[in-house]
C-alpha positions in Angstrom: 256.2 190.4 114.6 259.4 188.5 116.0 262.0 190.4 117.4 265.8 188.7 117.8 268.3 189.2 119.9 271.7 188.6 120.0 274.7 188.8 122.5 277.4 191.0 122.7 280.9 190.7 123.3 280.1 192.4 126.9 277.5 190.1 129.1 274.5 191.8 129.5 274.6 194.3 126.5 272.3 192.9 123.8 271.5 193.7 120.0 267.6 193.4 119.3 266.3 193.3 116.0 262.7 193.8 114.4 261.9 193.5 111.1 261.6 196.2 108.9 258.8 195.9 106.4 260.4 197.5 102.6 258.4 198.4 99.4 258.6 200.9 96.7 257.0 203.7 99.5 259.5 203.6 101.9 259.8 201.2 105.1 257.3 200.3 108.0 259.2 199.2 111.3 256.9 198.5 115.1 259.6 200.2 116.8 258.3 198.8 120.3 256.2 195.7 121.1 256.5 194.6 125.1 255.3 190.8 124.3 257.7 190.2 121.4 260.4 192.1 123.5 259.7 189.7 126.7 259.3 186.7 124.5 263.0 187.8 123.1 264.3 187.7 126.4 264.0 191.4 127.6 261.4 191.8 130.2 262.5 195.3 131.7 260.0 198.0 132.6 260.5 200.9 130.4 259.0 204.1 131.9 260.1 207.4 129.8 261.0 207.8 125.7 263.9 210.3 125.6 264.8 211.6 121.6 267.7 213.8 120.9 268.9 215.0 117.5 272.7 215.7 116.6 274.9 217.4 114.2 277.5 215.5 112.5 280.5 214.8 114.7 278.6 215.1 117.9 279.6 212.9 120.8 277.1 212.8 123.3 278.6 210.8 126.7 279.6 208.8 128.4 276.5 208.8 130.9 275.4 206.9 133.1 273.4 207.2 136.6 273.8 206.3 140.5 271.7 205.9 142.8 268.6 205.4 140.4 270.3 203.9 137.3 268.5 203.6 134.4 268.9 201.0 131.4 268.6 202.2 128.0 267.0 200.4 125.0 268.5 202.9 121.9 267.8 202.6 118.2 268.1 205.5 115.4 265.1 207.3 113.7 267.4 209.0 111.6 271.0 208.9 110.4 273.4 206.8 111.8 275.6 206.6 114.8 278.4 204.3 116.9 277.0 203.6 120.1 278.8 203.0 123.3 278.5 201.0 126.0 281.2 200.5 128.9 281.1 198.5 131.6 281.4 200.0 135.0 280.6 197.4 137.5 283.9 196.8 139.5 282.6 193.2 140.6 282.6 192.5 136.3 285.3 190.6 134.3 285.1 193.2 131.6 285.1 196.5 133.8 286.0 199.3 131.5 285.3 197.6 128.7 282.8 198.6 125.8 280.9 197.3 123.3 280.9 199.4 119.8 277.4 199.1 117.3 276.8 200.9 114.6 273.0 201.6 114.7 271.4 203.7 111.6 268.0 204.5 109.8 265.8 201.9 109.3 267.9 199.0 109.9 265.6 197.6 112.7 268.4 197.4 115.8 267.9 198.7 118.8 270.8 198.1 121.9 270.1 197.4 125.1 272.5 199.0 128.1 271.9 197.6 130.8 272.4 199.4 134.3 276.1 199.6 135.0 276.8 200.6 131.7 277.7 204.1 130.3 276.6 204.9 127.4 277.4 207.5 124.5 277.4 207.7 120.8 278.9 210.2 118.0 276.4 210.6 115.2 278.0 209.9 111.5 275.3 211.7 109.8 273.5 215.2 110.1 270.4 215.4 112.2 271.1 212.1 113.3 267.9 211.1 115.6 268.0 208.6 118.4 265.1 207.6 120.6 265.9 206.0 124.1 263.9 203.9 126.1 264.7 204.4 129.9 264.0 202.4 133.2 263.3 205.0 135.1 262.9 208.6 135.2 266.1 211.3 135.1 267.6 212.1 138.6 270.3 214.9 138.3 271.4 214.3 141.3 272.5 210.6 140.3 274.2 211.5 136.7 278.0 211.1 136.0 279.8 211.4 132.5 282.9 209.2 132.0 285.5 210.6 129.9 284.8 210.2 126.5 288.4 210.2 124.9 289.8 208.2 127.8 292.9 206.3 126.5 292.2 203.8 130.0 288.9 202.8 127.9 291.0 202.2 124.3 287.6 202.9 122.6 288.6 203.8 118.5 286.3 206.7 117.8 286.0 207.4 114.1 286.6 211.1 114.6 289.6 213.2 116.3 288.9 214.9 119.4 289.2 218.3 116.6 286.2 216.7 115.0 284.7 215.8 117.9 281.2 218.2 119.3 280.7 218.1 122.4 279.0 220.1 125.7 281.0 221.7 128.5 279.3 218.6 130.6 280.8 215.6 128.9 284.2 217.5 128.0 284.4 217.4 132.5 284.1 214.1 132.5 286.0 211.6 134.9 288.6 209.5 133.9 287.9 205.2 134.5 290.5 205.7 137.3 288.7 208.2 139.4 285.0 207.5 138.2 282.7 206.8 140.8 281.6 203.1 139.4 278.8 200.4 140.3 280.3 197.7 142.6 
């Protein structure tokens, strides 16, 4: 089955699209296929499926990793989110700039982050399920949250920071300007 892809506004970040098969019994989607993924243009080595489900309102980010980055191939299981990816390579014509996508259920897109990148999402939905596709195993020792709320980053969330669930880890972020980046 042909997968597409599609730039971004951010070099680098791409939308990918399967089809997604519809009848009267639901939908039937191949979520991962390596050919039709190389022959679209992505040839990356995925090594570990992460899945995490959130509440409404959750924001979970901005992450990203040193020292072993990882880049992330998302797409939703369940529900619906706006994914986030900024870019935090000094050296880049659109550091600390993001790309916003609104990924849900069944709509066969999945975005790739590539490494430089943080990446977060707030889920519009309850038990809202993403699965991530990662390059390379989790190293705690390499993980850094950016600010979510940043006003440096002028991303337009569609929730208030009242609204806004989020974990004691991403609420310490670091602002853009302090941020240890990629060069």
């Amino acid at each position: 089955m042909p997968v597409t892809s599609q730039p971004t506004s951010i070099e680098g970040v791409r939308l990918y699209e399967s089809p997604v098969f519809r009848d009267d019994r639901g939908y039937f989607q191949e979520l991962f296929n390596e050919a039709a993924f190389r022959e679209a243009g992505l040839a990356t080595t995925w090594v570990q499926d992460n899945i995490s489900n959130s509440r409404k309102n959750v924001v979970r980010g901005l992450h990203y990793q040193l020292g072993r980055p990882q880049a992330k191939l998302v797409r939703v299981l369940r529900g619906a989110v706006i994914d986030y990816a900024v870019d935090l390579r000094r050296s880049s014509p659109t550091f600390g700039k993001h790309v916003a996508v609104e990924l849900r259920e069944g709509d066969g897109r999945a975005l790739l982050v590539p490494i430089g990148f943080a990446h977060g999402f707030v889920s519009l939905e309850e038990n809202t399920v993403m699965m991530y596709k990662v390059s390379d195993v989790h190293h705690p020792t390499g993980e850094r949250t950016l600010l979510w709320n940043d006003p440096a980053l002028q991303i337009s969330w569609p929730i208030s920071a009242a609204e806004a669930i989020l974990s004691a880890k991403d609420l310490a972020g670091s602002p853009l300007a302090t941020a240890e980046t990629y060069p």
